[in-house]
N, C-alpha and C positions, 0 to 999 in steps of 0.2 A: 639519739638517732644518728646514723652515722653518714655524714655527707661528704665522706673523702673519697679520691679516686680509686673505684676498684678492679684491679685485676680482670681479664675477659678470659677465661679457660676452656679447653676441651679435652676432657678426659673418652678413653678408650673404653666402652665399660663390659664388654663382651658378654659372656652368659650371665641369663637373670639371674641364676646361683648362686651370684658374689652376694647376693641379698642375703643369704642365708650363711656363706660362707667367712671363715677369717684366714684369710691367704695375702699377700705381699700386697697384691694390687688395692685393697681395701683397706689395708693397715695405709699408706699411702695417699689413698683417698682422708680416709682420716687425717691424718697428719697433714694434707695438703690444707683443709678445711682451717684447722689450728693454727695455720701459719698467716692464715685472709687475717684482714680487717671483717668485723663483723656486719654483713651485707644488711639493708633495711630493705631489700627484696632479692628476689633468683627471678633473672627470665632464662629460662631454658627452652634449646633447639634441637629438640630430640629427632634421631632418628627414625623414630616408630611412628611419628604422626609427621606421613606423607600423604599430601590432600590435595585437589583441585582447588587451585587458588592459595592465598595464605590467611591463615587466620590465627585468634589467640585467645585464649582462655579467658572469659570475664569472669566466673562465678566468684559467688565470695566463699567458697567453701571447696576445695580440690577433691574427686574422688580418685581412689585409687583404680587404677583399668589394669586387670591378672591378664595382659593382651599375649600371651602364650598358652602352649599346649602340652600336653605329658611330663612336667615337673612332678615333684614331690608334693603335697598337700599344704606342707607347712609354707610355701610359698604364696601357695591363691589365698592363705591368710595373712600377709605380711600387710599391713598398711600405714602410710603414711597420710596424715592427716592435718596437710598443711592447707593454711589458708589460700584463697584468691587475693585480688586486688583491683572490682573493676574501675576501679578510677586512675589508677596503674596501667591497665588495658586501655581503657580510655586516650591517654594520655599517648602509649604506644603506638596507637592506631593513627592518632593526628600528626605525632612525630614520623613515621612511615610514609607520610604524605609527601607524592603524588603516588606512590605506589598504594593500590588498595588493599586494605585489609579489613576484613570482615571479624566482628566477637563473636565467639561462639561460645555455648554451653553446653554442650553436647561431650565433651572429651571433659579431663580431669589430667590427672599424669601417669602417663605411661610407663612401664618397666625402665625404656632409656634414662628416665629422667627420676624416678622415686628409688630405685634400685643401687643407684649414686650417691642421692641425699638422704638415703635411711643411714650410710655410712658416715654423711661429711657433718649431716647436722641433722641426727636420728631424734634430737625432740620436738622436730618440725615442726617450730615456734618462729619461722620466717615466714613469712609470705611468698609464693611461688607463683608465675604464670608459666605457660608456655605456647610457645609460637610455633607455629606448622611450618614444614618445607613443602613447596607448592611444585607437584610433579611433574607442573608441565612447562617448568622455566630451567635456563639452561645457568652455567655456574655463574656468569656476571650476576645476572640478577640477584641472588643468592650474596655475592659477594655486597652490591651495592647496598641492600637490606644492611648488612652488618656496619658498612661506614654511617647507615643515619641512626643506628642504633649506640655511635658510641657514644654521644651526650650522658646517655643511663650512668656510665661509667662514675662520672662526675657525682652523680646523686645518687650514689652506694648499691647501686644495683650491679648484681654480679652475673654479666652474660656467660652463661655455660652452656654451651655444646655437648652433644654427648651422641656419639657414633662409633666406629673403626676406620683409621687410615685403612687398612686391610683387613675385606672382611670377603673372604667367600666359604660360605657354607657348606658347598656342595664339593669341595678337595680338601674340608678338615679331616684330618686322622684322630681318632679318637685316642693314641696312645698318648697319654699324659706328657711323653718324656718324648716326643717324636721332635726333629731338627723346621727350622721354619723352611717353608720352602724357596728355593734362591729366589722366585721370582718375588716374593713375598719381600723379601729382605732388601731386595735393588730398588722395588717401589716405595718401600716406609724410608730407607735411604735417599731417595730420589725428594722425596715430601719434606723429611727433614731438614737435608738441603736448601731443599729452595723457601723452609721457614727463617733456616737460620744466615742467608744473604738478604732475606723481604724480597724475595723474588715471587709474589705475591699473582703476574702474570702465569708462571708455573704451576700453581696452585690453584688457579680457575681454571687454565686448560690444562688438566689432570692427563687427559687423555696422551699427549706428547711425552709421555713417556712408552709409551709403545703398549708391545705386549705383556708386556709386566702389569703397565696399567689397568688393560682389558683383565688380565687374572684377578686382579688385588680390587679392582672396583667391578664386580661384573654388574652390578647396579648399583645408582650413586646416592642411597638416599643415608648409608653410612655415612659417609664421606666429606658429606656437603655440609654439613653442621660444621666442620673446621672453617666451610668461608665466609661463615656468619663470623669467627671469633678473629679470624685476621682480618677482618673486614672492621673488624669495631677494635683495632690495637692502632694505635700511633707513634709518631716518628721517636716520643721519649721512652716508648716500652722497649725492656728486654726479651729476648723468647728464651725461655731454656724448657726444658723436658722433662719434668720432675717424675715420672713416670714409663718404663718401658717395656718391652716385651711381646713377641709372637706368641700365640696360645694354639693346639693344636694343629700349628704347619702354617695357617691360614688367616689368624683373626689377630689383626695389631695390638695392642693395648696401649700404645701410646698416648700420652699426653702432652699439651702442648698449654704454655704459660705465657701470658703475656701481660709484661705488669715491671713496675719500676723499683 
């Protein structure tokens, strides 16, 4: 069992797709996975499961949630078939203390979050939970969540985020090959930045960066899974970026490392 300190990541994971596909970003994924210590759980902070309040998966059994529409068929059959862990939830829930948080059984993993790990660790022979981003809190909180989640770190749990630095749906170009858009490029630059000084105030108030920001975040429930993972890195981690790239003008792919 492996109780060494682990890495806290967030990967970019843009269209559910990549589940199906083999392109740079998931060769990558892969490779990233290959390069951990072997995690004796995943908690993941998907961006698809935004709810009133925060809560986290207890079941002992994950189901897979196809939480999209108009894909391919071969997709609503993709499953990943990783375990729970509620004494793992358990445990989370009283470490998140005083902030509440409620178990739920109701969710499984979503696209954000199985879509990832079908790539990084496709015999989903880990144990997996995941923790909700609660819609009606602003980024501190968000960020604070992640500082009492770094303990995990210590006891081989591997915090993974999974959203878009830049994600707006409604100005992607559909042309494969099309340039990102500046405004697109200043704010994943802007985010980068202030990862790579731990400028960490910058990174909760996203929003000071102007209008860049408003494009690149026009709602933040991408976004805010990176401040659970700066939230839970410390003063001896390194950040580098083992992952990059705009996808249709609009959707970042970035990823961000934090680990010694």
């Amino acid at each position: 069992m492996n109780t060494q300190t682990m890495p806290t990541v967030f990967i970019g994971h843009g269209s559910p797709l990549n589940a199906l596909e083999e392109n740079r970003y998931t060769r990558a994924w892969r490779q990233l996975a290959e390069s951990l210590p072997r995690p004796r759980a995943i908690l993941a902070i998907s961006a698809h499961w935004y709810t009133r309040g925060t809560l986290i998966t207890g079941g002992t059994q994950q189901r897979t949630i196809h939480d999209f529409h108009g894909f391919p068929p071969a997709l609503y059959e993709c499953q990943y078939p990783a375990a729970g862990s509620p004494q793992l939830a358990q445990q989370i829930r009283e470490q998140l203390s005083p902030f509440d948080v409620q178990v739920s059984e109701d969710w499984g993993l979503d696209h954000g979050t199985w879509s990832i790990l079908l790539k990084m660790y496709p015999e989903a022979d880990i144990p997996v939970l995941q923790l909700s981003i609660d819609a009606t809190r602003y980024g501190e909180y968000h960020y604070q969540l992640g500082q009492k989640l770094r303990a995990l770190r210590d006891q081989g749990v591997l915090i993974l985020g999974s959203g878009n630095v830049v994600h707006n749906l409604g100005l992607m170009r559909w042309d494969q090959d099309t340039p990102p858009y500046p405004w697109a490029q200043n704010f994943e630059r802007w985010i980068r930045d202030a990862l790579t000084r731990g400028d960490h105030d910058n990174l909760v108030h996203f929003e000071h960066a102007g209008g860049d920001a408003r494009l690149s975040v026009p709602t933040p429930e991408h976004f805010l899974p990176l401040l659970y993972i700066a939230g839970a890195s410390d003063s001896a981690d390194k950040v580098s970026f083992p992952i990059e790239g705009i996808e249709l003008g609009s959707i970042s792919m970035l990823s961000v490392f934090y680990g010694q």
